[in-house]
FINU-444345 format. One line per field, with one value per residue (C-alpha): residue number from 1; x, y, z. Coordinates in steps of 0.02 Angstrom, whole numbers, plus 50000, padded with zeros to 5 digits. Example, Ala and Ser with C-alpha at 12.3 -4.5 7.8 and 13.67 -1.06 7.14 Angstrom:
<pts>
resi = (1:2)
u = (50615:50684)
v = (49775:49947)
w = (50390:50357)
</pts>
This chain:
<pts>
resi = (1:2:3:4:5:6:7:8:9:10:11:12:13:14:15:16:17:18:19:20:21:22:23:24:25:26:27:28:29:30:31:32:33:34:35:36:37:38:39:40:41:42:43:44:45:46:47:48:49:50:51:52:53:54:55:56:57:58:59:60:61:62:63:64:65:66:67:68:69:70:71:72:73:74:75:76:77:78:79:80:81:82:83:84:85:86:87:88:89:90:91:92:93:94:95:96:97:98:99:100:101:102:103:104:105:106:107:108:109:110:111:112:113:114:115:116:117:118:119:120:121:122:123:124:125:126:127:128:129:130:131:132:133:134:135:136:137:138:139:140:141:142:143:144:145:146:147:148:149:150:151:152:153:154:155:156:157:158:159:160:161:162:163:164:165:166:167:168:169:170:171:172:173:174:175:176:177:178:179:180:181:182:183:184:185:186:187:188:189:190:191:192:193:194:195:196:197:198:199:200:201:202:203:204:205:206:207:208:209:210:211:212:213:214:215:216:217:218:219:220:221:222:223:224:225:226:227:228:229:230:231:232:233:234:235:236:237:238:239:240:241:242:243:244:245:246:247:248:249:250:251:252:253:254:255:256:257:258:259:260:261:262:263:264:265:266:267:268:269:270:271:272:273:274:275:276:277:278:279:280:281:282:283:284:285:286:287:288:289:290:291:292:293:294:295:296:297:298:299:300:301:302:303:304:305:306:307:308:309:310:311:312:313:314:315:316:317:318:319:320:321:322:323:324:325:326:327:328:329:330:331:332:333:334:335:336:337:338:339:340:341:342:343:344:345:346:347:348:349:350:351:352:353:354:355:356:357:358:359:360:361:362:363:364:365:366)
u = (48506:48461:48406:48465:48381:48470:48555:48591:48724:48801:49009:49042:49034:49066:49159:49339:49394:49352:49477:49356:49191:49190:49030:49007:48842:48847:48725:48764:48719:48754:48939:48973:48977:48845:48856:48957:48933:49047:48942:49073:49046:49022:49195:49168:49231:49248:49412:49420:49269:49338:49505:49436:49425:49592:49756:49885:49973:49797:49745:49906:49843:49681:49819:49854:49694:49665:49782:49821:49942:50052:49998:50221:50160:50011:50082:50220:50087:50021:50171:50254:50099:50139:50299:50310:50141:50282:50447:50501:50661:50672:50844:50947:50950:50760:50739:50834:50751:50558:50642:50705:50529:50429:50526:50521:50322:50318:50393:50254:50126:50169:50201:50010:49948:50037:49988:49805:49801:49849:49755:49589:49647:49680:49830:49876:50051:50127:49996:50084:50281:50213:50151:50279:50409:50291:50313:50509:50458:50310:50429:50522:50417:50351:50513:50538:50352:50273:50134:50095:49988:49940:50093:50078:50258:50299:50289:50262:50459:50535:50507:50417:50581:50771:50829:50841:51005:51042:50883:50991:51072:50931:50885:51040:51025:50836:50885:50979:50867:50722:50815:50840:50649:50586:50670:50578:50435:50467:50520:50347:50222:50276:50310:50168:50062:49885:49931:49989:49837:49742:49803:49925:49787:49689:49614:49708:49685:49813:49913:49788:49634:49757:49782:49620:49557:49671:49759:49951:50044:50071:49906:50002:50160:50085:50038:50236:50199:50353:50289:50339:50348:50506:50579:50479:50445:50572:50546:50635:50801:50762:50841:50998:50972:50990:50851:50752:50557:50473:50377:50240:50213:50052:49935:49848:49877:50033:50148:50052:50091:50284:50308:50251:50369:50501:50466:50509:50676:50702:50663:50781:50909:50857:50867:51064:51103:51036:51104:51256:51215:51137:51213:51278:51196:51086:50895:50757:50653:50680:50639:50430:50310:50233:50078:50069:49975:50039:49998:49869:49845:49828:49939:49950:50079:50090:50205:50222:50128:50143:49960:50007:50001:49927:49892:49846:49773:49754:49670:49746:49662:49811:49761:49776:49655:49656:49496:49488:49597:49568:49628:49696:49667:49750:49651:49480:49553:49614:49429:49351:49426:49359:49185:49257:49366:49250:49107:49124:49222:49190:49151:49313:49409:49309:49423:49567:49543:49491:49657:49760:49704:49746:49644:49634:49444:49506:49586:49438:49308:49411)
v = (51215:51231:51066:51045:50910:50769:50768:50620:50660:50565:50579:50505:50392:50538:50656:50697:50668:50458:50429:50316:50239:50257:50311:50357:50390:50522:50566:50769:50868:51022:50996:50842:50654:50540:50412:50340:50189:50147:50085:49969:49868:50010:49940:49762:49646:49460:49435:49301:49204:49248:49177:48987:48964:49041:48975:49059:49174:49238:49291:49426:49549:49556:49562:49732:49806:49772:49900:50006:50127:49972:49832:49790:49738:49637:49541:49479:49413:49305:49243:49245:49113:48991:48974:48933:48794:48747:48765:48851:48930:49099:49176:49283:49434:49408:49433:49585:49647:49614:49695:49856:49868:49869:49987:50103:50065:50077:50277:50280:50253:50359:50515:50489:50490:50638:50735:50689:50708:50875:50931:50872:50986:51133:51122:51127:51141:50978:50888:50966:50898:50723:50686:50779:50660:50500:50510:50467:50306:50273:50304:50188:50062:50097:50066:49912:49811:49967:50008:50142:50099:49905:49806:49613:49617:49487:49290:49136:49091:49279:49404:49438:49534:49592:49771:49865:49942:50091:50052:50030:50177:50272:50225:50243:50436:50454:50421:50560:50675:50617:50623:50795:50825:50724:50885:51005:50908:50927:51125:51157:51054:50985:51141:51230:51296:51270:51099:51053:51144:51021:50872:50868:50758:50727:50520:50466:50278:50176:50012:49884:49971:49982:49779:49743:49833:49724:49862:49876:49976:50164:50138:50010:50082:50253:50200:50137:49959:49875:49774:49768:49610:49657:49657:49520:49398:49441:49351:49412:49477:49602:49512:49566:49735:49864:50004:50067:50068:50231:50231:50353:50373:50436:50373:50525:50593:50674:50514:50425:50563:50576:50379:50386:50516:50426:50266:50350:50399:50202:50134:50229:50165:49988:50045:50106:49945:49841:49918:49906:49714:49681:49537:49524:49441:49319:49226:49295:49156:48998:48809:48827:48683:48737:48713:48760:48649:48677:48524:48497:48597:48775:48920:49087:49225:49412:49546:49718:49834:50039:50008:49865:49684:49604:49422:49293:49129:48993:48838:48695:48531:48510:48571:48722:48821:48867:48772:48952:49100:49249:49433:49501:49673:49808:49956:49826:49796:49975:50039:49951:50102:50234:50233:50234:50378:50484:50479:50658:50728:50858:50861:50954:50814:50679:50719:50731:50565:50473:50517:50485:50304:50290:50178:50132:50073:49948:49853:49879:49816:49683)
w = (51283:51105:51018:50841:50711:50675:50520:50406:50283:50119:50089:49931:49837:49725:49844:49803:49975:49946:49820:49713:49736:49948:50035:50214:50289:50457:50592:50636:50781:50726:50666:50762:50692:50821:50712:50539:50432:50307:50143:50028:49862:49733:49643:49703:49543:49612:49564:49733:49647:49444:49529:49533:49347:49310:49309:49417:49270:49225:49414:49400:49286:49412:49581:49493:49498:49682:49743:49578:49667:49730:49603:49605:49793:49743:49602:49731:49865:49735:49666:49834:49899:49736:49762:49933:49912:49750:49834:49671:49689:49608:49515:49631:49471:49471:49658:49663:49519:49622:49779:49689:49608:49744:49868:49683:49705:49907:49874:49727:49839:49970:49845:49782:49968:50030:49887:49894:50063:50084:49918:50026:50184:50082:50001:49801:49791:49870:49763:49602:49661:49713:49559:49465:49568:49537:49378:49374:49465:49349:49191:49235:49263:49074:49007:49117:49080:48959:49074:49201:49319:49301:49277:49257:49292:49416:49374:49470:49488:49425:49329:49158:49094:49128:49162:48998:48982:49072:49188:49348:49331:49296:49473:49570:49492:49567:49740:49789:49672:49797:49951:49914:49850:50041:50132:50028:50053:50241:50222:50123:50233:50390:50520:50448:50563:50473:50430:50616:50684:50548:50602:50761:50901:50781:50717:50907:50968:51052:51064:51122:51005:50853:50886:50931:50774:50666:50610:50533:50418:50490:50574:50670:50692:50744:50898:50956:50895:50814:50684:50486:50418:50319:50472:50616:50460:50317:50140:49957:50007:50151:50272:50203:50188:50347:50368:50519:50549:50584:50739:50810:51012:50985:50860:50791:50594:50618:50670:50522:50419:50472:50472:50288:50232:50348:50254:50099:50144:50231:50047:49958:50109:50049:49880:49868:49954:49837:49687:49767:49796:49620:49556:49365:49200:49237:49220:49306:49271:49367:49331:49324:49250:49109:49198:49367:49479:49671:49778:49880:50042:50082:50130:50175:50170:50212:50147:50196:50060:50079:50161:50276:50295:50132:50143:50024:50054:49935:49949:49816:49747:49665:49502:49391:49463:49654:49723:49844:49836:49975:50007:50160:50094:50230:50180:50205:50370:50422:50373:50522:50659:50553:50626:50797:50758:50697:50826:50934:50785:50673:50491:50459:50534:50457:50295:50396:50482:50313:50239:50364:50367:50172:50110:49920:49864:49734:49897:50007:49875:49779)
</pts>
């Protein structure tokens, strides 16, 4: 038997393959992974602790920096949480108008992950068409709120503006364009056999651990579990909308990856029905206090974000700052298999694992 020296090995925080500020630490035998540690904090802000000496409007512009590939998603949870400790009653226009947005940001999100992901196993290509078919979505969210990437878009009770004119069309035209660009996507990537020998079996748990780990999103869903709070717990307008939700059967990289690109197609399913739905002129501003001061107590809510469930939880004295104000941050969460998963694997893999997980550091760190 020949005896190899242990090996201690940095990933990140400066390594392509993190996305942002991510380190992992790994003990190698030879090419194998004995031991991982995530290390988190490097983009660690305090916007939980900044939160308590701010007043609900100014905590929205830091929502969007949590997750800055889905702030649409994080805006809402916020706003989402007020209303309900309020029982503020938002405009039917403006509700459509949050709906549309995020789905738009949902098939944002997923067209940054797959092409990242396959740029870090090897590929160049699908990296160039995601972002060249991002960049419809993000245009139009410049025209909507004139910003690209941080948005400050939703409000406590609507929306901060109306539908420019022509913007609604501009969207019914993009979803057939990228129903037609998903099946390329599929013809490029998906039967290939480097990429399927890459990650087919590859980052498998099941059921129970996926549960027991906390997990949701595709990590969830991979493994055959049913669970998308669109769907088990709907809030905005989904409830009236019909789509499906992708399932895996075995929990390894490839179902995540094809319940990703499946979700994609689902959202622009949601998306033609509620253009079809969107009601006429309108507000999309309802009846808010000037100052907003939700009564005492404490609440949470969870929505469904492209990563999974994110939560927030606020804590009210009744006054114009929340007295607490906490995360549920899915990629935080989701990170907590990855040390598991990667013990008995291979450094190759350890990039395939970390990808297929898709986390976003802003979210883990906060």
């Amino acid at each position: 038997m020949i005896r190899t020296e242990e090996l201690l090995l940095n990933v990140g925080p400066q390594h392509p393959s993190t996305h942002g500020v991510f380190r992992i630490i790994v003990k190698l035998d030879g090419e194998v992974i004995t031991e991982a540690t995530p290390v988190m904090g490097y983009l660690h802000r305090g916007t939980e602790k900044l939160a308590e000496d701010l007043n609900y409007t100014q905590i929205i512009p830091y929502t969007d920096r949590m997750d800055y590939v889905s702030a649409m998603t994080t805006n809402y949870v916020l706003c989402h949480a007020v209303e309900k400790m309020m029982g503020l009653e938002v405009p039917e226009r403006a509700e459509f108008m949050r709906l549309i947005v995020m789905e738009l940001q949902r098939i944002a999100s997923h067209l940054v992950w797959w092409g990242t992901y396959l740029l870090d196993i090897g590929a160049m290509s699908p990296f160039l068409f995601a972002f060249r078919d991002r960049e419809i979505i993000i245009n139009l969210f410049n025209e909507l709120c004139g910003a690209r990437l941080t948005y400050n878009y939703m409000r406590v009770g609507g929306v901060k503006w109306d539908a420019p004119p022509g913007w609604i069309e501009q969207v019914r035209d993009f979803i057939p364009y990228m129903e037609s660009k998903l099946d390329e996507y599929h013809n490029l990537v998906s039967g290939n056999e480097i990429f399927l020998a890459r990650i087919r079996g590859v980052g498998r748990y099941d059921a129970a651990t996926a549960v027991n780990f906390g997990l949701s999103g595709a990590n969830l869903r991979s493994t055959g579990v049913n669970w998308d709070l669109r769907k088990n717990k709907p809030y905005s307008l989904y409830d009236r909308f019909e789509f499906d939700v992708p399932l895996g059967s075995v929990g390894d990289c490839y179902d995540r990856y094809n319940i990703r690109l499946e979700e994609i197609r689902q959202s622009l399913r949601i998306l033609k029905q509620a253009l079809e739905q969107f009601p006429g002129p309108g507000d999309v501003m309802g009846k808010v206090p000037r100052v907003i001061r939700p009564p005492a107590g404490e609440l949470y809510v969870g929505i469904e974000s492209p990563r999974g469930e994110i939560g927030c939880h606020i804590v009210s004295k009744g006054k114009a700052e929340p007295y607490r104000l906490k995360f549920r941050r899915p990629s935080f969460v989701n990170l907590q298999i990855l040390p598991k998963l990667l013990v008995g694997e291979t450094m190759t893999n350890l990039i395939t694992i970390l990808g297929g997980i898709d986390i976003v550091v802003g979210e883990v760190d906060c």
